[in-house]
Each structure stands twice: as structure tokens, then as C-alpha cells.
VMD Tcl script that builds the backbone (N, CA, C; Angstrom):
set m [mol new atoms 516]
animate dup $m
set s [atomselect $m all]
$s set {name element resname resid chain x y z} {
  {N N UNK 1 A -88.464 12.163 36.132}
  {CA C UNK 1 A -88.074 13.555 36.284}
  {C C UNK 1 A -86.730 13.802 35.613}
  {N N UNK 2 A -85.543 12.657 35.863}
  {CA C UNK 2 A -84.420 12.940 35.120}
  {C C UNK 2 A -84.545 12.688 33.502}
  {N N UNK 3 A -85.367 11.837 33.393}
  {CA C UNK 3 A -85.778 12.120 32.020}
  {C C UNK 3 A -86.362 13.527 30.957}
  {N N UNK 4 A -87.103 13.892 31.913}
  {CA C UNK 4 A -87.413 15.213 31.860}
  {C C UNK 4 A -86.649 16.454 31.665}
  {N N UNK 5 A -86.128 16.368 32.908}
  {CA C UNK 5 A -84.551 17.696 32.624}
  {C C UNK 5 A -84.252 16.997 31.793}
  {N N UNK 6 A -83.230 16.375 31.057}
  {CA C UNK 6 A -82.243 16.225 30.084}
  {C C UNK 6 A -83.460 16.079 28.530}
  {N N UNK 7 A -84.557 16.000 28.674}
  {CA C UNK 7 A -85.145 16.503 27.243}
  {C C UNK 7 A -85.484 17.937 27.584}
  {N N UNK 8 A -85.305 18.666 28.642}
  {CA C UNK 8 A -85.540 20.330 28.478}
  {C C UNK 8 A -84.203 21.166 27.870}
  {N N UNK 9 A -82.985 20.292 28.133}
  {CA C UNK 9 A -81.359 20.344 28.555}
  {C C UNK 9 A -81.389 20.568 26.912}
  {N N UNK 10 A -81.718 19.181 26.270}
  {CA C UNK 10 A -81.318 18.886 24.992}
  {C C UNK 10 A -82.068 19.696 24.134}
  {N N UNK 11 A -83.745 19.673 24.412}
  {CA C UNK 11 A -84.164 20.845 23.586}
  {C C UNK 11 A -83.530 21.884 24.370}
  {N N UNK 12 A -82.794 22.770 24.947}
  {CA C UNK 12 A -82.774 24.234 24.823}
  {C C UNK 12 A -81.332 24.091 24.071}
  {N N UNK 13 A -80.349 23.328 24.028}
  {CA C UNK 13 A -79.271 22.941 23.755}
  {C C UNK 13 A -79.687 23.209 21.762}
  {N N UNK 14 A -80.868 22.716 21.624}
  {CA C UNK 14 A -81.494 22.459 20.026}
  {C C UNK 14 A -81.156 24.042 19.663}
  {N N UNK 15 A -81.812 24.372 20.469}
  {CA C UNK 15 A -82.617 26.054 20.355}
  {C C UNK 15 A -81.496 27.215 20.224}
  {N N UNK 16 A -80.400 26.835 21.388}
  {CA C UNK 16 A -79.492 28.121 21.299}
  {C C UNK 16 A -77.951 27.079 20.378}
  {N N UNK 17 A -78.141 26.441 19.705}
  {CA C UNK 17 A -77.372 26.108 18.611}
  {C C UNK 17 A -77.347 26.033 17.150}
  {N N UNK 18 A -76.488 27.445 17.165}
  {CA C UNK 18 A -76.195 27.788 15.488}
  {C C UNK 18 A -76.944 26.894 14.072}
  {N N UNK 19 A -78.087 27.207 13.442}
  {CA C UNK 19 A -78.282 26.820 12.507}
  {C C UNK 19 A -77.239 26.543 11.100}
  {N N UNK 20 A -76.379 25.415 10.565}
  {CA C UNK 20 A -75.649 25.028 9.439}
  {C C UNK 20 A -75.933 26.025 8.149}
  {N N UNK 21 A -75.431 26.945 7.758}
  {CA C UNK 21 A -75.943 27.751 6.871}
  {C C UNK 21 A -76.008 26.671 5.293}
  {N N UNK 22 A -76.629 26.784 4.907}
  {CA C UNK 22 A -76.957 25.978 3.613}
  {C C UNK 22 A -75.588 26.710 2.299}
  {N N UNK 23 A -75.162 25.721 1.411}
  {CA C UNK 23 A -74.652 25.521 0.560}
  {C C UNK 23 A -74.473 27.111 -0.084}
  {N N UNK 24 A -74.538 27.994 -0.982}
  {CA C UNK 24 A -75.029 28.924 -1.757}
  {C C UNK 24 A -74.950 28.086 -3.347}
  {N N UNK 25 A -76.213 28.514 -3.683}
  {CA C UNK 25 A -76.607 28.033 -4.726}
  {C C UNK 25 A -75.464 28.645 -5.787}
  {N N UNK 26 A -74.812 27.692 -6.898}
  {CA C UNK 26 A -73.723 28.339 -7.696}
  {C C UNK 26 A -75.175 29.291 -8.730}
  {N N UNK 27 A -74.145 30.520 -9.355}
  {CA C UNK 27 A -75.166 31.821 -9.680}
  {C C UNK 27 A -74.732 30.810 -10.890}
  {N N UNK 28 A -76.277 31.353 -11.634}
  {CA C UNK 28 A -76.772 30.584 -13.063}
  {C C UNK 28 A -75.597 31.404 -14.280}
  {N N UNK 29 A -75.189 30.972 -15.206}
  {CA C UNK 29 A -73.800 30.985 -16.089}
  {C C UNK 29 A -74.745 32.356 -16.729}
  {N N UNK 30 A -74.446 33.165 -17.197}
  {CA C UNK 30 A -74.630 34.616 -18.122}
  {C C UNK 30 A -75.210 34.085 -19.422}
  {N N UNK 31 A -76.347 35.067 -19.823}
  {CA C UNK 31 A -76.960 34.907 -20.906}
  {C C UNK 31 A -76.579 35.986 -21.584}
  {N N UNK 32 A -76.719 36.292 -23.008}
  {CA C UNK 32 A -76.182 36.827 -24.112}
  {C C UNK 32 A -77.588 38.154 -23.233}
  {N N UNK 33 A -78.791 38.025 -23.088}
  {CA C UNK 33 A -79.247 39.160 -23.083}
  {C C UNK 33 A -79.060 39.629 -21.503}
  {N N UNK 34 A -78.597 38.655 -20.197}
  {CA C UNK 34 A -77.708 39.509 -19.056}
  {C C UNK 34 A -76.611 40.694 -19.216}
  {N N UNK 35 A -75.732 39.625 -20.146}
  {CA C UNK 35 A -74.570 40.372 -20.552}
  {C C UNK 35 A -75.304 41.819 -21.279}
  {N N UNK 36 A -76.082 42.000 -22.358}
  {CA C UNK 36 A -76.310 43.025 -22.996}
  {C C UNK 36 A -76.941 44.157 -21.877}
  {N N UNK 37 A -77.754 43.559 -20.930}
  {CA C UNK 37 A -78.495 44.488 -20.294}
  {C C UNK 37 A -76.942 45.125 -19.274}
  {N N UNK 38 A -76.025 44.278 -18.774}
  {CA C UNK 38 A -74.866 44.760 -18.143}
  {C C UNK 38 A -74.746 45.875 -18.721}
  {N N UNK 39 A -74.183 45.615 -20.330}
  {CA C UNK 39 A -73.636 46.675 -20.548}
  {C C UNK 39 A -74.292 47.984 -20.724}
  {N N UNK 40 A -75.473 47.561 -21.182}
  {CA C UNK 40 A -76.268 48.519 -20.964}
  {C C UNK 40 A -76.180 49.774 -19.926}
  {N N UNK 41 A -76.544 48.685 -18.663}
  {CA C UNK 41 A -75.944 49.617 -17.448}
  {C C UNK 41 A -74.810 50.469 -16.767}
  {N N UNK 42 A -73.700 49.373 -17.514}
  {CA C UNK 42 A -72.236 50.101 -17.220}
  {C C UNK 42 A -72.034 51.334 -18.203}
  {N N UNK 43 A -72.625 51.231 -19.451}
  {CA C UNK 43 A -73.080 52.149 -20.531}
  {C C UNK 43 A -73.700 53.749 -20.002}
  {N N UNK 44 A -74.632 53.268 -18.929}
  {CA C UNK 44 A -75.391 54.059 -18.598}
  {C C UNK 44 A -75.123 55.084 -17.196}
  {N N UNK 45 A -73.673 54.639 -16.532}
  {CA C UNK 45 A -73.368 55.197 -15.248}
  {C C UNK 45 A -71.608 55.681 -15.599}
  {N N UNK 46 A -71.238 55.086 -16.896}
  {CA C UNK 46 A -69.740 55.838 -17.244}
  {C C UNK 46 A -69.823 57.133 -17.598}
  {N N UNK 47 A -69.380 57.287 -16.560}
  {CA C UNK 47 A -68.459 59.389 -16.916}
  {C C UNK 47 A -67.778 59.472 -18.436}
  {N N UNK 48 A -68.355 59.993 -19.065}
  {CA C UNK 48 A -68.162 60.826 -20.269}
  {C C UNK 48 A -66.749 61.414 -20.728}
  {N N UNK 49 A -66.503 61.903 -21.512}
  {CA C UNK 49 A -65.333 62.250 -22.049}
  {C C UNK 49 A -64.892 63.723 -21.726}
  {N N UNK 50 A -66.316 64.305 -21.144}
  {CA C UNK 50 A -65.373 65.579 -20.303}
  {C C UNK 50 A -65.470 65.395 -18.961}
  {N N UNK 51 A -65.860 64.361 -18.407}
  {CA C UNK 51 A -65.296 64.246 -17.427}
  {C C UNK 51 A -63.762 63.656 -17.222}
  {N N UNK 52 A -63.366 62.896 -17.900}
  {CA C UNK 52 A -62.281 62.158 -18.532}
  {C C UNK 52 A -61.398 63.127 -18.637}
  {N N UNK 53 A -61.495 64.316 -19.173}
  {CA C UNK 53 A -60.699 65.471 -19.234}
  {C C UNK 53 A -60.760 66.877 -18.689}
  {N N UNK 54 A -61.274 66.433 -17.457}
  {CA C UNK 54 A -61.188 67.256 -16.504}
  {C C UNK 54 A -60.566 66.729 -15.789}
  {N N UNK 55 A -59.990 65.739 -15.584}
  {CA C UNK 55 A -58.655 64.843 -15.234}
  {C C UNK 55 A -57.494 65.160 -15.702}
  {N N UNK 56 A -57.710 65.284 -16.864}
  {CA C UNK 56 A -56.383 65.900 -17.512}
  {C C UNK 56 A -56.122 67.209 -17.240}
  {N N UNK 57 A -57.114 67.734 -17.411}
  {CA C UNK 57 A -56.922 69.588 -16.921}
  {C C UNK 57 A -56.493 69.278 -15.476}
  {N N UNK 58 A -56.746 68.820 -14.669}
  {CA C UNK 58 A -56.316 68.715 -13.170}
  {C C UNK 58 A -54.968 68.478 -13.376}
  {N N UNK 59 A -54.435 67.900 -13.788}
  {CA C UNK 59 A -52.890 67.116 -13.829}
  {C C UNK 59 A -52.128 68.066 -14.632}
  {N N UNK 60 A -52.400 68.494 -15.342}
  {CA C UNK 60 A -51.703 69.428 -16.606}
  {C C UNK 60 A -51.692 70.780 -15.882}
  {N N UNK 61 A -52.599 71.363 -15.087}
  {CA C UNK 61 A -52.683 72.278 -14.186}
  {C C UNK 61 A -51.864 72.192 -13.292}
  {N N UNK 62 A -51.996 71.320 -12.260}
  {CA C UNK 62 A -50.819 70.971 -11.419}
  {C C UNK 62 A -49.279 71.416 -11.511}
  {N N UNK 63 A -49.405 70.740 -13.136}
  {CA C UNK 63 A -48.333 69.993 -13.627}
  {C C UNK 63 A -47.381 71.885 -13.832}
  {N N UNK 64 A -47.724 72.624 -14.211}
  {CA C UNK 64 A -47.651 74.196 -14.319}
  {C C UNK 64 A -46.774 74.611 -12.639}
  {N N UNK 65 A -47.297 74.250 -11.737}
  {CA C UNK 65 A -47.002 75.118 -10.796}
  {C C UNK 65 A -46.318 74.340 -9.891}
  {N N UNK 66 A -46.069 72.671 -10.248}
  {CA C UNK 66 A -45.075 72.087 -10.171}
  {C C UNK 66 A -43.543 72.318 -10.441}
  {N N UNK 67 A -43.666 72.625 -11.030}
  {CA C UNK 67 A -42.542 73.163 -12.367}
  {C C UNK 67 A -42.383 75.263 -11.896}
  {N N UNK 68 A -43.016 75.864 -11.897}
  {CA C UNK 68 A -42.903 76.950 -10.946}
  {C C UNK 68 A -42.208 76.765 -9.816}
  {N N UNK 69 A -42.159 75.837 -8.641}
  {CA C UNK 69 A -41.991 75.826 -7.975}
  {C C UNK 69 A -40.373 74.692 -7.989}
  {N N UNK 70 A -40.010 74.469 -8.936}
  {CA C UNK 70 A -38.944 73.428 -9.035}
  {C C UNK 70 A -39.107 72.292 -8.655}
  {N N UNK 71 A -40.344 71.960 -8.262}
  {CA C UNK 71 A -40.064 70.299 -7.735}
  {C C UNK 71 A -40.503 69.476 -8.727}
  {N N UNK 72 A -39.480 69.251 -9.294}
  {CA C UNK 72 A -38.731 68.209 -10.394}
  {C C UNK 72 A -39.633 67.026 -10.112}
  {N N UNK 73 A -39.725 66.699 -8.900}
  {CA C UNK 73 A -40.205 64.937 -8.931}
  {C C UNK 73 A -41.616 65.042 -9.011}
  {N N UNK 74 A -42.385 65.984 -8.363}
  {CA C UNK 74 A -43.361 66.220 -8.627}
  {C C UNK 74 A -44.072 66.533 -9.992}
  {N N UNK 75 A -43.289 67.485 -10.668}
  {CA C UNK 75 A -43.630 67.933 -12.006}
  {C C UNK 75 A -43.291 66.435 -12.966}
  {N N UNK 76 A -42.293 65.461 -12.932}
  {CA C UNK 76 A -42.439 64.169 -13.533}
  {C C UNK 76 A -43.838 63.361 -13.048}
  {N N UNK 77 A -44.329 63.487 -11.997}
  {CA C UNK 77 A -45.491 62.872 -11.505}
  {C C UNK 77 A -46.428 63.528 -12.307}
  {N N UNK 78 A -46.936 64.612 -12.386}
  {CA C UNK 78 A -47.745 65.271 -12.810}
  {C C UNK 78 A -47.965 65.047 -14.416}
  {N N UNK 79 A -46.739 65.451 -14.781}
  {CA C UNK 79 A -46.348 64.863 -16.439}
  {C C UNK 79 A -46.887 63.886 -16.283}
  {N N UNK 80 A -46.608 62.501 -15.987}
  {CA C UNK 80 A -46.981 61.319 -16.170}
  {C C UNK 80 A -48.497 61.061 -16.377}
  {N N UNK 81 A -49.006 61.655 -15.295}
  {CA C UNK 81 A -50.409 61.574 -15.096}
  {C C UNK 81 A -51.497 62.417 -15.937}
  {N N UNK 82 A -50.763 63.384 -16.567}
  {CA C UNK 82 A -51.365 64.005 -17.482}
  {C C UNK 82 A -50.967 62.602 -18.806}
  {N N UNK 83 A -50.186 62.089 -19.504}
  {CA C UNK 83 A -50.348 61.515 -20.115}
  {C C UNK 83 A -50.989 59.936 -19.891}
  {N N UNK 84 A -51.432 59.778 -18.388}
  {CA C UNK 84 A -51.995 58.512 -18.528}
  {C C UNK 84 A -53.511 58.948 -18.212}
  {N N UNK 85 A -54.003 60.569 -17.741}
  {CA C UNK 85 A -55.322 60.460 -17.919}
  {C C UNK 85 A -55.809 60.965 -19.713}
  {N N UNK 86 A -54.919 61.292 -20.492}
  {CA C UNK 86 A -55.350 61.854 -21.893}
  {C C UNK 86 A -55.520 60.673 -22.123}
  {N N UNK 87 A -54.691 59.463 -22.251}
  {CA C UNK 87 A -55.076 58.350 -22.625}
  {C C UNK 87 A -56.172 57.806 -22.975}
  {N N UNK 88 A -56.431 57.644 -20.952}
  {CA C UNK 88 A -58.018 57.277 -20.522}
  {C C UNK 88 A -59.357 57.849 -21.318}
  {N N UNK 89 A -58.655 58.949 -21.715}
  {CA C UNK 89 A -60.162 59.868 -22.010}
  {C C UNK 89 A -60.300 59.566 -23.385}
  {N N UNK 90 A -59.185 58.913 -24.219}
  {CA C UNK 90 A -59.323 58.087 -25.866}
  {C C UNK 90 A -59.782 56.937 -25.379}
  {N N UNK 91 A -59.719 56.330 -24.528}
  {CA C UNK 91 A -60.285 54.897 -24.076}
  {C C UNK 91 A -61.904 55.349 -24.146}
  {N N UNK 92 A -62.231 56.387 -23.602}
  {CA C UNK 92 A -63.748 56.811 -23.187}
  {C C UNK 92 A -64.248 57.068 -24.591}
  {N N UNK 93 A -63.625 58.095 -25.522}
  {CA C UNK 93 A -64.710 58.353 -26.285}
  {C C UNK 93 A -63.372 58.283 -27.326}
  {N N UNK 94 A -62.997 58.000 -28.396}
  {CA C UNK 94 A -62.106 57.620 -29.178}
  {C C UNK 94 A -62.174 58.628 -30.606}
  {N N UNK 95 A -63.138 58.896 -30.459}
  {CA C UNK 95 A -63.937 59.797 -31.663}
  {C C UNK 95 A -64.875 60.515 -31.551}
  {N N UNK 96 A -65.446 61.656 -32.415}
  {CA C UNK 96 A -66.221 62.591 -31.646}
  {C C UNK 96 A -66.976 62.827 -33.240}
  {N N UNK 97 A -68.946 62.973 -32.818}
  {CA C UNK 97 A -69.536 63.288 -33.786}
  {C C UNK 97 A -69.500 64.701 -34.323}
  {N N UNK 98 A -69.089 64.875 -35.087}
  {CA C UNK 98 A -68.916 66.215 -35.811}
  {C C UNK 98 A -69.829 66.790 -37.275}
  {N N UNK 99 A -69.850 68.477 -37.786}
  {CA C UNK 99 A -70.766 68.449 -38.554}
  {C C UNK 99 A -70.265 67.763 -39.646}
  {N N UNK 100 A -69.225 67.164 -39.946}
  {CA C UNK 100 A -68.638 66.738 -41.378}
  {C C UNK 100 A -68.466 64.987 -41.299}
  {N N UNK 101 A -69.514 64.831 -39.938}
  {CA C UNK 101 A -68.680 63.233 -39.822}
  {C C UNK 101 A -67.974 62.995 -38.273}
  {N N UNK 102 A -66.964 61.888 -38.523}
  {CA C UNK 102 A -66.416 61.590 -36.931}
  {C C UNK 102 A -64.930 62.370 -37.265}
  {N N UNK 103 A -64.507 62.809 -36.044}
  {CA C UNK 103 A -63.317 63.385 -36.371}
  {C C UNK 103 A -62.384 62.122 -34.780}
  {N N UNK 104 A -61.787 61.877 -35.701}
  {CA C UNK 104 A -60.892 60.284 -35.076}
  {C C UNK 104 A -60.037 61.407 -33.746}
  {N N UNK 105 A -60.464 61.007 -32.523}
  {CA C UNK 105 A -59.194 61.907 -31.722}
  {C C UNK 105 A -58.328 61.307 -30.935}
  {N N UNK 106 A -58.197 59.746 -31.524}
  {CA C UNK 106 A -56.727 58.975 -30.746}
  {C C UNK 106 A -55.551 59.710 -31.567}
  {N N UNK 107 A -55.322 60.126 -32.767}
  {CA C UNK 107 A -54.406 60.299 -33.656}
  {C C UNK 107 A -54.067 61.694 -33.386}
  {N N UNK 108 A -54.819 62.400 -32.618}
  {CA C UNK 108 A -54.517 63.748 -32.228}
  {C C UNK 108 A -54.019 63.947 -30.703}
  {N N UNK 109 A -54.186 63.001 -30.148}
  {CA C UNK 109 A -53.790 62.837 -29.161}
  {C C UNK 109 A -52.578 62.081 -28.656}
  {N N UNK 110 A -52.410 61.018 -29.674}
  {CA C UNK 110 A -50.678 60.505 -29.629}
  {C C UNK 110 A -50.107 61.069 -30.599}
  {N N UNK 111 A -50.337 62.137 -30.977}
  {CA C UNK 111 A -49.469 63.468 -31.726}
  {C C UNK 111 A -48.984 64.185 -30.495}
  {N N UNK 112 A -50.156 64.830 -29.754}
  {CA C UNK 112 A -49.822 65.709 -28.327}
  {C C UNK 112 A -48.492 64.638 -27.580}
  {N N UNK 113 A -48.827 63.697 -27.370}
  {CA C UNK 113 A -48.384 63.097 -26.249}
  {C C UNK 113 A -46.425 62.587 -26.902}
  {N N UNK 114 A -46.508 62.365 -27.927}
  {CA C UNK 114 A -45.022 62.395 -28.718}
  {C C UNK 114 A -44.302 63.586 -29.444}
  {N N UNK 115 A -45.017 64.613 -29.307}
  {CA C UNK 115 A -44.054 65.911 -29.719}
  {C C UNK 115 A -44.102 66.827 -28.503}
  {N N UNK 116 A -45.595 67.178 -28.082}
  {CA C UNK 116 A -45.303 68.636 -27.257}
  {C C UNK 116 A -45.109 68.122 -25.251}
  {N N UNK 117 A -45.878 66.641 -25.577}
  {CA C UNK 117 A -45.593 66.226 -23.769}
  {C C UNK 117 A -44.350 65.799 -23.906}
  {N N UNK 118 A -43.869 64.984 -24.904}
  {CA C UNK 118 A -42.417 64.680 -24.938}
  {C C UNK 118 A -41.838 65.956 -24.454}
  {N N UNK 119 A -41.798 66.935 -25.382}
  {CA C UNK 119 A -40.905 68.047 -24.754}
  {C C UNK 119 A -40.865 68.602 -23.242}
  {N N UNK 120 A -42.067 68.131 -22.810}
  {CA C UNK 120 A -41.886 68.689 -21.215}
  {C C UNK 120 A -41.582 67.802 -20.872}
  {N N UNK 121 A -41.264 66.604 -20.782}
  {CA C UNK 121 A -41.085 65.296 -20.112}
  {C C UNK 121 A -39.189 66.007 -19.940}
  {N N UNK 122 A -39.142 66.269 -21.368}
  {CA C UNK 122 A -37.743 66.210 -21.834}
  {C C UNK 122 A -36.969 67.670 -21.013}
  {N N UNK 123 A -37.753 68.453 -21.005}
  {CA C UNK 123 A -37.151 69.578 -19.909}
  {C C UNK 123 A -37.548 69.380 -18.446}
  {N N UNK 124 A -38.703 68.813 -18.208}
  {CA C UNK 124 A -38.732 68.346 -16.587}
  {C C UNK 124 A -37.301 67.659 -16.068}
  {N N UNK 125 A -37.164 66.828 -17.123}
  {CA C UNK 125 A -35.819 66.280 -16.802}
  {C C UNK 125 A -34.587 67.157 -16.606}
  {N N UNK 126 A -34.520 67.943 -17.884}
  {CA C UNK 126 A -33.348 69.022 -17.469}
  {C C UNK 126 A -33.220 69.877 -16.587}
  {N N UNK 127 A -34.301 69.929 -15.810}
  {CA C UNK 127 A -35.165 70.639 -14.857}
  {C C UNK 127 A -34.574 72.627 -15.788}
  {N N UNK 128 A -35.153 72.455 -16.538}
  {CA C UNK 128 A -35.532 73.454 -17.927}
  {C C UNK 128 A -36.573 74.235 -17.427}
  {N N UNK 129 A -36.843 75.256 -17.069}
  {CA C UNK 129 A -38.032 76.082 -16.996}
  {C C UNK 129 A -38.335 76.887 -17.886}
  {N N UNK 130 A -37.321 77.157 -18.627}
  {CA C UNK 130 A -38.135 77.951 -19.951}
  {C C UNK 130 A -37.938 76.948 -21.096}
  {N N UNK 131 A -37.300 75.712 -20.917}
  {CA C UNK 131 A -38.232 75.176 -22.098}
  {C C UNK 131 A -39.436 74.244 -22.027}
  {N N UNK 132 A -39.131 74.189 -20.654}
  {CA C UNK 132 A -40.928 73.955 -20.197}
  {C C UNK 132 A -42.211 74.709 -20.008}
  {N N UNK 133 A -41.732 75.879 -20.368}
  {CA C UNK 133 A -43.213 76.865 -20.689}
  {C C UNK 133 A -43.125 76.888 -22.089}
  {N N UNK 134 A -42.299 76.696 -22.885}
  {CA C UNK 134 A -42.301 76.487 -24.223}
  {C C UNK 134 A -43.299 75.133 -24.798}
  {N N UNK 135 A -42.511 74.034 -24.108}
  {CA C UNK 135 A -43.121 72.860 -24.572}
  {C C UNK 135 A -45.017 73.147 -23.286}
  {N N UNK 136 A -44.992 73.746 -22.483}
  {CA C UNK 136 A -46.388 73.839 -21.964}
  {C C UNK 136 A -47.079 74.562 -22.636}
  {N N UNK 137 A -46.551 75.795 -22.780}
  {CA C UNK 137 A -46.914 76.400 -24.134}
  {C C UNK 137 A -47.489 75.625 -25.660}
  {N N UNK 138 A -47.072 74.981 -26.222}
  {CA C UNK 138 A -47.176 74.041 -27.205}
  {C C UNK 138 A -47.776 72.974 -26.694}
  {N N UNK 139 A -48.140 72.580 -25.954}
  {CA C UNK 139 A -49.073 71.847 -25.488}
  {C C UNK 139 A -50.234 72.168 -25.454}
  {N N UNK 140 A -50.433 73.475 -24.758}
  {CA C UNK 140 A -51.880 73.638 -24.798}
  {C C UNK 140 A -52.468 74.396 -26.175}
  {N N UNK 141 A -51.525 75.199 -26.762}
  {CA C UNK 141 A -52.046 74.932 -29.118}
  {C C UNK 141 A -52.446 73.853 -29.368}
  {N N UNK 142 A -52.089 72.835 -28.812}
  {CA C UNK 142 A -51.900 71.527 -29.721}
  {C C UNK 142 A -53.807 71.071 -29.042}
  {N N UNK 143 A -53.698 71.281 -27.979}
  {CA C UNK 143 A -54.609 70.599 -27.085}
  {C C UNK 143 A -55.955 71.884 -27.750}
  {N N UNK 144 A -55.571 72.915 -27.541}
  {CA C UNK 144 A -56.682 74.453 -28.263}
  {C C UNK 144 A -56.624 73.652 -29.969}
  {N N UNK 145 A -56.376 73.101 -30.683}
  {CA C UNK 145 A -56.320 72.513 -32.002}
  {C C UNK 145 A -57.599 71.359 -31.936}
  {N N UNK 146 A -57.275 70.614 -31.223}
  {CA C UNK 146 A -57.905 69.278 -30.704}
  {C C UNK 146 A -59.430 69.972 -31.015}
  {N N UNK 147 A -59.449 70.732 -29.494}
  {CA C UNK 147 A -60.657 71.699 -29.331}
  {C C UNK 147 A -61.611 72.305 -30.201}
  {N N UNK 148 A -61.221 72.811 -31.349}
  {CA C UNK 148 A -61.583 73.557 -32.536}
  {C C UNK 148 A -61.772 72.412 -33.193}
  {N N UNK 149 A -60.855 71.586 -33.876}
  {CA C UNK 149 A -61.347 70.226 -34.757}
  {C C UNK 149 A -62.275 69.573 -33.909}
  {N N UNK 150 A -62.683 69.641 -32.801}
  {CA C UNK 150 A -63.796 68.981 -32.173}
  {C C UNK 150 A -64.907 69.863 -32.252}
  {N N UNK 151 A -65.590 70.874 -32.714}
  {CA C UNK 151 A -66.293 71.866 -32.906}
  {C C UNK 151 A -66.840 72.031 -31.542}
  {N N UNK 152 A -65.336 72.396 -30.434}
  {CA C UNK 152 A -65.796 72.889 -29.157}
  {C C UNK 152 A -64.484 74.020 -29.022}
  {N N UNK 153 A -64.786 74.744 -29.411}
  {CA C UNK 153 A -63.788 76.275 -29.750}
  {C C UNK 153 A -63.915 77.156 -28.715}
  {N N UNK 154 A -64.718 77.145 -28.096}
  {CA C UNK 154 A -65.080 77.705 -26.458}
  {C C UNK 154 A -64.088 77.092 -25.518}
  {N N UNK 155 A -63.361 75.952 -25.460}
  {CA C UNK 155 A -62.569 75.326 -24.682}
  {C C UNK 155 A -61.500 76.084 -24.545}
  {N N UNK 156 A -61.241 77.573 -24.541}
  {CA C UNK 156 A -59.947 77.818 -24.885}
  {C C UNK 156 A -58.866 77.992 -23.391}
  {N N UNK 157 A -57.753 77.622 -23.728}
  {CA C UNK 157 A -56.635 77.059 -22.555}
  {C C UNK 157 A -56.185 78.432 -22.346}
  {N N UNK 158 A -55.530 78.835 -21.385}
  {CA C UNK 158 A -54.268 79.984 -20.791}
  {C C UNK 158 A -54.167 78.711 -19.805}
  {N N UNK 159 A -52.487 79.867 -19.491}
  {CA C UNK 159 A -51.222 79.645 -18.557}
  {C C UNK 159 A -52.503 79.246 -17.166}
  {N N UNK 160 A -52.642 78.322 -16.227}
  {CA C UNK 160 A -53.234 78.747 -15.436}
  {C C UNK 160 A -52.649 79.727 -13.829}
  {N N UNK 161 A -53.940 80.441 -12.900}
  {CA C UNK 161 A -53.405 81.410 -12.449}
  {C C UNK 161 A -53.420 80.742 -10.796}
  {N N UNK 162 A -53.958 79.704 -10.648}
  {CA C UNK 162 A -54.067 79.184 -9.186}
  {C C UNK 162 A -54.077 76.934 -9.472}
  {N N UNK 163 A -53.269 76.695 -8.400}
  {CA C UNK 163 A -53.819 75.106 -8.687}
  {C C UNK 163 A -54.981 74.587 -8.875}
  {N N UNK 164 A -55.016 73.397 -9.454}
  {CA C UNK 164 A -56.391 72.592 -9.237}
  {C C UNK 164 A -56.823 72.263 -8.223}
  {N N UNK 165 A -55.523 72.333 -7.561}
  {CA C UNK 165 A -55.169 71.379 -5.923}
  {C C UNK 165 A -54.928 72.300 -5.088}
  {N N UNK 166 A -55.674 73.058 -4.625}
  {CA C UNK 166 A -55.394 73.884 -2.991}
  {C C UNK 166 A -54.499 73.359 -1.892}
  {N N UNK 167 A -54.594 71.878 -1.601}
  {CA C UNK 167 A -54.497 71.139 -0.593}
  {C C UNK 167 A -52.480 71.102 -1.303}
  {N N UNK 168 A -52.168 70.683 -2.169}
  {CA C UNK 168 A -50.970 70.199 -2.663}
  {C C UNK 168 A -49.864 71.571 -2.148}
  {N N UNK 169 A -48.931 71.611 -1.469}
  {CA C UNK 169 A -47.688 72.222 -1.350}
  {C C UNK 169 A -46.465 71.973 -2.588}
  {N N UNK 170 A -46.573 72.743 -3.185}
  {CA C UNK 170 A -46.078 72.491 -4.685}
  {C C UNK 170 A -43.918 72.867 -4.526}
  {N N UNK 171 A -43.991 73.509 -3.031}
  {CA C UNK 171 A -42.308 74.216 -2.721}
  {C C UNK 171 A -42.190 72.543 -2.186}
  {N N UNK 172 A -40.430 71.981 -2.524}
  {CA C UNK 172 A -39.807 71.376 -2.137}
  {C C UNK 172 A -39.380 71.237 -0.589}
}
mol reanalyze $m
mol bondsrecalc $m
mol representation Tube
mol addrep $m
């Protein structure tokens, strides 16, 4: 009988003790046509180049009523971010098919970003408000230029009249 209990003991002891999870098999090294089908896919779920710059319009928008409102640190934030999403959006599409060919738009875009964002960078700092509607001003020609050499002439920019950002308190 004591033999008995202690093989019921030991099997239930079997039963309610944690199974050793096995090893994980190391994943098999990448093949030239994994990799292709990847990209394929990552190809196939990346946001586009106006989405890319509807990022920028968000920030550059902002960036307006930042600067309305004097807050200096904010309007450097905004600046900033307008020049690190224009960037992004040459990372996305670098060039654009056009009726004459590709029209190259990194070179039009580190034009914008060294003459007319410089200048707002350069009056954000002075905390300058009219030569920051100047240089915002000249920003968005430069950016309405872009637009037209991209045979998308419908894009056209004004001053904007409300934030991108509802939620953002733009007063100091």
C-alpha cells in the first residue's frame, strides 16, 4: 500500500510539474530571395512622399503660430522639425517622375533648408517677427517653386489661418 501512495505521490508530482521548454531552434541565416521578398514588403507598407510632407506642413504650420505667439523655444522646436521632416521626405522619394524626365528634389530642398529656413532659424533667434514672416514668407515661394517644378501646381501654400495642432497652447 505504501508503495502505492508514493507511485500516485510521484506520478501526480510528474503531472503538475512544469514541462522544460525545448531549446528554440536558431532561425535559418537569410536568403538573397527572403531578403528581396522583405523588401518587397517594406516597399509595399511605406508611406509615400506626401505623406512625408504632410509632416512637414504640420511643423511649418505650427511653426507660424509659434512665432505669433512669441514662444521662441517653441518656434526653434518647430523650425527644427520642419527641417528634419523635409529631410525625411528626400529620404522617401529623392526624385520625382516628371513629363520631361526626373526632376532631382534633394537639391531643391537643401536650397530651401540653407537660404529661406536658415533665415527663420536666424530670426527665431532674434526673436524677429517681421523678419520671420519674411523668411516664412520666402519659404513657402521656395517650397510653391518645388511644387510647380514637380508638375503639382495645385499645391499652392498661404499664411496659414488655424494650427495643425488644436491640442498645442502656442502663448508662453
Amino acid at each position: 500500500m505504501y508503495t502505492r501512495i508514493c507511485a500516485m505521490i510521484v506520478s501526480g508530482l510528474v503531472c503538475v510539474m512544469p514541462l522544460q521548454a525545448a531549446e528554440p531552434a536558431a532561425p535559418a541565416p537569410p536568403t538573397l530571395e527572403s531578403l528581396q521578398a522583405d523588401v518587397t514588403r517594406l516597399q509595399s507598407i511605406m508611406p509615400g512622399q506626401a505623406f512625408a510632407m504632410t509632416q512637414v506642413a504640420y511643423n511649418f504650420s505650427n511653426l507660424w503660430f509659434a512665432v505669433q505667439a512669441e514662444n521662441w523655444p517653441l518656434a526653434q522646436f518647430y523650425a527644427s522639425e520642419t527641417k528634419v521632416r523635409l529631410r525625411g521626405a528626400m529620404r522617401v522619394q529623392p526624385s520625382r517622375k516628371i513629363s520631361s524626365g526626373n526632376l532631382e528634389l534633394t537639391p531643391i530642398a537643401t536650397a530651401l533648408e540653407t537660404t529661406q529656413l536658415a533665415a527663420i532659424e536666424q530670426s527665431i533667434t532674434a526673436k524677429d517677427k517681421t523678419g520671420f514672416v519674411a523668411g516664412y514668407t520666402g519659404m513657402m515661394h521656395g517650397c510653391q517653386g518645388c511644387h510647380e517644378a514637380s508638375e503639382k501646381p495645385s499645391l499652392k501654400l498661404h499664411i496659414p489661418t488655424m494650427p495643425a495642432e488644436p491640442m498645442i497652447d502656442f502663448a508662453r
